[in-house]
DOBAGU-549933 format. One record per residue (C-alpha): residue number from 0; residue in three letters; x, y, z. Coordinates in nm, 3 decimals, always signed. Example, Ala and Ser with C-alpha at 12.3 -4.5 7.8 and 13.67 -1.06 7.14 Angstrom:
2
{kolnu = 0 | vomar = ALA | east = +1.230 | north = -0.450 | up = +0.780}
{kolnu = 1 | vomar = SER | east = +1.367 | north = -0.106 | up = +0.714}
end
This chain:
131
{kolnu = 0 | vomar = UNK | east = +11.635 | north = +6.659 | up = +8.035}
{kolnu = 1 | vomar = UNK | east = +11.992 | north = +6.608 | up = +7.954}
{kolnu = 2 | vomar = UNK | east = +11.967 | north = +6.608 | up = +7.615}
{kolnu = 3 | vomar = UNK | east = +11.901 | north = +7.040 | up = +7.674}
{kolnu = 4 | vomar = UNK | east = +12.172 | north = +7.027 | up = +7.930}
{kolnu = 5 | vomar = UNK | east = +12.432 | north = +6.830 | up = +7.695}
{kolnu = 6 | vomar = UNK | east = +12.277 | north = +7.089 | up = +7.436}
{kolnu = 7 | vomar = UNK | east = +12.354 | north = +7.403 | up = +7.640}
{kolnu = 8 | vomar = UNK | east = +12.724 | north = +7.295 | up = +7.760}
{kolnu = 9 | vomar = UNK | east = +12.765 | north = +7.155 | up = +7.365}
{kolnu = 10 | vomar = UNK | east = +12.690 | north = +7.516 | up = +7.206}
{kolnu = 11 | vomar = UNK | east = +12.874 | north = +7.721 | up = +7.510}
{kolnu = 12 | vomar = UNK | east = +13.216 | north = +7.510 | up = +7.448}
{kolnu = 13 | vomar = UNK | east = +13.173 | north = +7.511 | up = +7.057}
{kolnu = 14 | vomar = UNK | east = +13.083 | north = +7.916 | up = +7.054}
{kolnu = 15 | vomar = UNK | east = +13.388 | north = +7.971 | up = +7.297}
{kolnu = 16 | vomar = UNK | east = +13.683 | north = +7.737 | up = +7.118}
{kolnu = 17 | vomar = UNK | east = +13.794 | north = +7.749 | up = +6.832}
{kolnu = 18 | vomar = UNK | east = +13.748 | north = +7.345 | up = +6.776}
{kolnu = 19 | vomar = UNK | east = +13.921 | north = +7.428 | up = +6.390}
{kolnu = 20 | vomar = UNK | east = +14.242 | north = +7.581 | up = +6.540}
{kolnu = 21 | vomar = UNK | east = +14.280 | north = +7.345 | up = +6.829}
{kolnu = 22 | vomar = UNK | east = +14.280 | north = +6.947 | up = +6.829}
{kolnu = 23 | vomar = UNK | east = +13.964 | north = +6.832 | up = +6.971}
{kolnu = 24 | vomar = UNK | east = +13.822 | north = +6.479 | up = +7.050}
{kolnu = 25 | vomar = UNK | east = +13.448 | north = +6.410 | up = +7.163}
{kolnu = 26 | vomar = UNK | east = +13.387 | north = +6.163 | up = +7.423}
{kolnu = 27 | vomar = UNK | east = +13.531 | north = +5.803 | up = +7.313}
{kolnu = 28 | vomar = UNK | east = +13.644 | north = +5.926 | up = +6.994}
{kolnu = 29 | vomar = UNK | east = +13.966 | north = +5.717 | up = +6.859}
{kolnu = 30 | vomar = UNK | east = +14.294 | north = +5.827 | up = +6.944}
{kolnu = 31 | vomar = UNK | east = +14.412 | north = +5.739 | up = +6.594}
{kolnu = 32 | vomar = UNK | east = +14.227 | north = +6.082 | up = +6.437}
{kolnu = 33 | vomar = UNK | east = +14.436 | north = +6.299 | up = +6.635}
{kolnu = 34 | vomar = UNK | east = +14.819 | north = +6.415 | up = +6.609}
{kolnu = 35 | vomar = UNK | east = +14.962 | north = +6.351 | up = +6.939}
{kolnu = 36 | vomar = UNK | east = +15.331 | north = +6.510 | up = +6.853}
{kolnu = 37 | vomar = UNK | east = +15.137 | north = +6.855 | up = +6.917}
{kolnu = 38 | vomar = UNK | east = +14.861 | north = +6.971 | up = +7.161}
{kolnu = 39 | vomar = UNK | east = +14.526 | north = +6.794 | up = +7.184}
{kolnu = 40 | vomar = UNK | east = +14.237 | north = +6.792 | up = +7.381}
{kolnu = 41 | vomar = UNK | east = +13.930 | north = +6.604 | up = +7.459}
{kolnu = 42 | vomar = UNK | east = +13.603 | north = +6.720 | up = +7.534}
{kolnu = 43 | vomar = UNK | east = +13.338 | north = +6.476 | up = +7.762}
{kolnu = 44 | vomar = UNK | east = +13.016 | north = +6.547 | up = +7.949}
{kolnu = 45 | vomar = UNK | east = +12.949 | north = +6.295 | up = +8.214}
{kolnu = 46 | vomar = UNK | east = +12.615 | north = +6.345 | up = +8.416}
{kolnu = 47 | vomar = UNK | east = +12.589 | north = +6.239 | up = +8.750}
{kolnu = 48 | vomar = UNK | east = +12.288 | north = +6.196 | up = +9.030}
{kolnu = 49 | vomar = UNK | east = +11.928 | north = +6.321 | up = +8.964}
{kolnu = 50 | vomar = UNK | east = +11.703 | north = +6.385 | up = +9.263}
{kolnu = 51 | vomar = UNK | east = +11.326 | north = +6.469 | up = +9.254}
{kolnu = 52 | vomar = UNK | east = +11.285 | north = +6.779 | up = +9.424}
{kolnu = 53 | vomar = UNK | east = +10.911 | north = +6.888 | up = +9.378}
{kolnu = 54 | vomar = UNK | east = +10.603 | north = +6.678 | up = +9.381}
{kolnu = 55 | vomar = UNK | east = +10.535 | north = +6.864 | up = +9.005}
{kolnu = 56 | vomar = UNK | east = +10.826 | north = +6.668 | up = +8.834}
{kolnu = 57 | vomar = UNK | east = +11.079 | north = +6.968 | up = +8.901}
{kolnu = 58 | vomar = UNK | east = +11.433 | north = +6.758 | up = +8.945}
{kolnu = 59 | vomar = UNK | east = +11.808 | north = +6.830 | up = +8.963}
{kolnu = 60 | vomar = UNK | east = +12.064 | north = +6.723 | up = +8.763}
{kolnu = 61 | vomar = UNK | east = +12.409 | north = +6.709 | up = +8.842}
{kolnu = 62 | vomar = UNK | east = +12.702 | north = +6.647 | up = +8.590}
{kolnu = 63 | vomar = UNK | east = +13.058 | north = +6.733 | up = +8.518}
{kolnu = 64 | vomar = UNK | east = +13.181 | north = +6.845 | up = +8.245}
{kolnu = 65 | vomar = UNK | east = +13.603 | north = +6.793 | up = +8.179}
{kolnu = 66 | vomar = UNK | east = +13.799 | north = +6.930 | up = +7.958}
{kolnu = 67 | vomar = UNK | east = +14.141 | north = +6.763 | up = +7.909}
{kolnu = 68 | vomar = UNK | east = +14.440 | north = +6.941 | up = +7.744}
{kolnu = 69 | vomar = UNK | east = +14.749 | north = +6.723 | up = +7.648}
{kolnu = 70 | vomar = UNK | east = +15.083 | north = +6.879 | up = +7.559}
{kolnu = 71 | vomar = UNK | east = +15.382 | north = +6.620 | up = +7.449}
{kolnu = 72 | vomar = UNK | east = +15.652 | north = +6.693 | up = +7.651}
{kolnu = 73 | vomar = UNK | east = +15.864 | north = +6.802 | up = +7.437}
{kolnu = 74 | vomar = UNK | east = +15.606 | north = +7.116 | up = +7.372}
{kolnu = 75 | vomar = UNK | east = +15.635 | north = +7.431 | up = +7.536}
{kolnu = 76 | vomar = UNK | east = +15.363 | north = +7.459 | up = +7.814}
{kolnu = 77 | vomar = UNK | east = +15.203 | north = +7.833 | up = +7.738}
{kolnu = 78 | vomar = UNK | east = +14.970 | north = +7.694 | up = +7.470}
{kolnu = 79 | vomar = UNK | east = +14.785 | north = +7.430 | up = +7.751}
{kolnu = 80 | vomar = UNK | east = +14.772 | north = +7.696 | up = +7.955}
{kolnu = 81 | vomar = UNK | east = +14.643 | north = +7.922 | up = +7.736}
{kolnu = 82 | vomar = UNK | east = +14.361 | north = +7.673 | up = +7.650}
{kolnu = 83 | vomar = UNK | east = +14.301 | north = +7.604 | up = +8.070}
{kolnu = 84 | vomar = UNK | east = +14.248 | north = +7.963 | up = +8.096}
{kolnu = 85 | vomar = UNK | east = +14.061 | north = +8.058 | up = +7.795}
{kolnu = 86 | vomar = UNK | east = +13.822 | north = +7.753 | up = +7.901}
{kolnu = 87 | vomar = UNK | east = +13.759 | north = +7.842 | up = +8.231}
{kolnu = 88 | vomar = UNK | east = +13.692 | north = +8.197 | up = +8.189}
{kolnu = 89 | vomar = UNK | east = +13.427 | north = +8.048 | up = +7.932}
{kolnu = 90 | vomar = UNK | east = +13.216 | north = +7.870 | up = +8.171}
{kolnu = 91 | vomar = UNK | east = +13.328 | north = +8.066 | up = +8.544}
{kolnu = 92 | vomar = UNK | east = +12.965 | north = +8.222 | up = +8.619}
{kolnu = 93 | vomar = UNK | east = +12.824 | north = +8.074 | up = +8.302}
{kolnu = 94 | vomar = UNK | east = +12.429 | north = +7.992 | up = +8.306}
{kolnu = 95 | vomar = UNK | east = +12.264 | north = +7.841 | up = +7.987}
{kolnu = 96 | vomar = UNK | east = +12.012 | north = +8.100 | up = +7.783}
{kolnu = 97 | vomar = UNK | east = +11.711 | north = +7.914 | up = +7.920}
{kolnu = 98 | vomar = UNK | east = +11.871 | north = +7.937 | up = +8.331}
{kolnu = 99 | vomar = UNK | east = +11.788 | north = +7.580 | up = +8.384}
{kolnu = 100 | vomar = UNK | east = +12.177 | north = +7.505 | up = +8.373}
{kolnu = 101 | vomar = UNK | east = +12.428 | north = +7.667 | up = +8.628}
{kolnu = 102 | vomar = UNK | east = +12.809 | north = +7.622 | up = +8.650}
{kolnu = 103 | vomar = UNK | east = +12.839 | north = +7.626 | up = +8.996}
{kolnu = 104 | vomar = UNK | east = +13.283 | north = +7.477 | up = +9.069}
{kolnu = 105 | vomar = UNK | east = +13.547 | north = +7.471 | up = +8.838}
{kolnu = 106 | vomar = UNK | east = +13.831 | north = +7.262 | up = +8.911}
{kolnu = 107 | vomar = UNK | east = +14.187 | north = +7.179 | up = +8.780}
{kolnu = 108 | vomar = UNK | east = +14.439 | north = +6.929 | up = +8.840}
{kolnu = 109 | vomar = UNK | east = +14.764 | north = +6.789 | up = +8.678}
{kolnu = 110 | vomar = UNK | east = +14.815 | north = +6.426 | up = +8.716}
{kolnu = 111 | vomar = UNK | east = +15.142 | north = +6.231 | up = +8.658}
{kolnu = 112 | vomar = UNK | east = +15.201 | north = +6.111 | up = +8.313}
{kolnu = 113 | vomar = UNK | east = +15.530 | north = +6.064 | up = +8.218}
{kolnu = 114 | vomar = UNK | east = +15.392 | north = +6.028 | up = +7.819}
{kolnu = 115 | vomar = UNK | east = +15.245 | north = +6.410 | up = +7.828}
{kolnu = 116 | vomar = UNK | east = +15.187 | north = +6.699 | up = +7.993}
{kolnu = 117 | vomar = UNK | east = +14.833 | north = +6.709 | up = +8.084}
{kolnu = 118 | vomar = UNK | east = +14.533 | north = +6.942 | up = +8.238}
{kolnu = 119 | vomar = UNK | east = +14.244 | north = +6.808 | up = +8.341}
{kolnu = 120 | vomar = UNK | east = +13.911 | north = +7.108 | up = +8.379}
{kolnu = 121 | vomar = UNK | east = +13.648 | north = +7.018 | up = +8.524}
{kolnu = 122 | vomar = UNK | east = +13.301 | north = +7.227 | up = +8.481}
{kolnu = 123 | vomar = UNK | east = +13.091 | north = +7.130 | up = +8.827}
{kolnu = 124 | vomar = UNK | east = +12.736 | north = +7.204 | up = +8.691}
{kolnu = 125 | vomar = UNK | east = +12.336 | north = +7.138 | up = +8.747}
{kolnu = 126 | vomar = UNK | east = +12.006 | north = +7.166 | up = +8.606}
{kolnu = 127 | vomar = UNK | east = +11.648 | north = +7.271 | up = +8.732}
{kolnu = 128 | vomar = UNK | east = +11.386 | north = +7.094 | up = +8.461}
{kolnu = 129 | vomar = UNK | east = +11.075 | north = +6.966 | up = +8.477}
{kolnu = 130 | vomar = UNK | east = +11.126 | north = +6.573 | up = +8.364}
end
């Protein structure tokens, strides 16, 4: 089951951003592969709770997927935004080919770091498979 959902939200980001024009690192990918005296970002699917739903092996799968975008402060801030929007506009109402995964919340926040300017989107979503 969530190797299809990892799958799905794998091929939407990767046909929606350009991962050769923008910094990008996977998961717990080393910080040392990246320059961090421009923008980077880093890409991570975390699933969450599963719950048996039908007697037939139907479940729900819950997950987040985040999308982090950090700017150097000495950077201009248009780019990271520029990457916040073009990101959530690729996933707002987005349902995988087969229509077992739904995004169903986005969410955004900034948290202090006094190293960076950072963006944290989140991608609420779930799944309907048989296990």
């Amino acid at each position: 089951m969530l190797d299809k959902d990892e799958a799905a939200l794998n091929a939407r980001f990767a046909a929606g951003m350009d991962e050769s024009a923008i910094q990008v690192l996977v998961d717990n990918q080393p910080d040392e592969t990246i320059d961090q005296s421009s923008i980077y970002t880093r890409w991570t699917i975390q699933p969450g709770d599963s719950e048996l739903v039908q007697t037939d092996g139907m479940m729900i799968q819950l997950g987040v997927a985040y999308f982090q975008i950090i700017a150097p402060l000495e950077t201009w801030t248009d780019e990271a935004h520029d990457l916040r929007d073009q990101f959530l506009n690729l996933f707002r109402n987005w349902r995988s080919e087969d229509r077992c995964l739904q995004v169903y919340k986005l969410g955004v926040d900034k948290p202090p770091n006094k190293t960076a300017y950072q963006i944290n989107c989140k991608v609420f979503w779930r799944s309907h498979r048989k296990s």
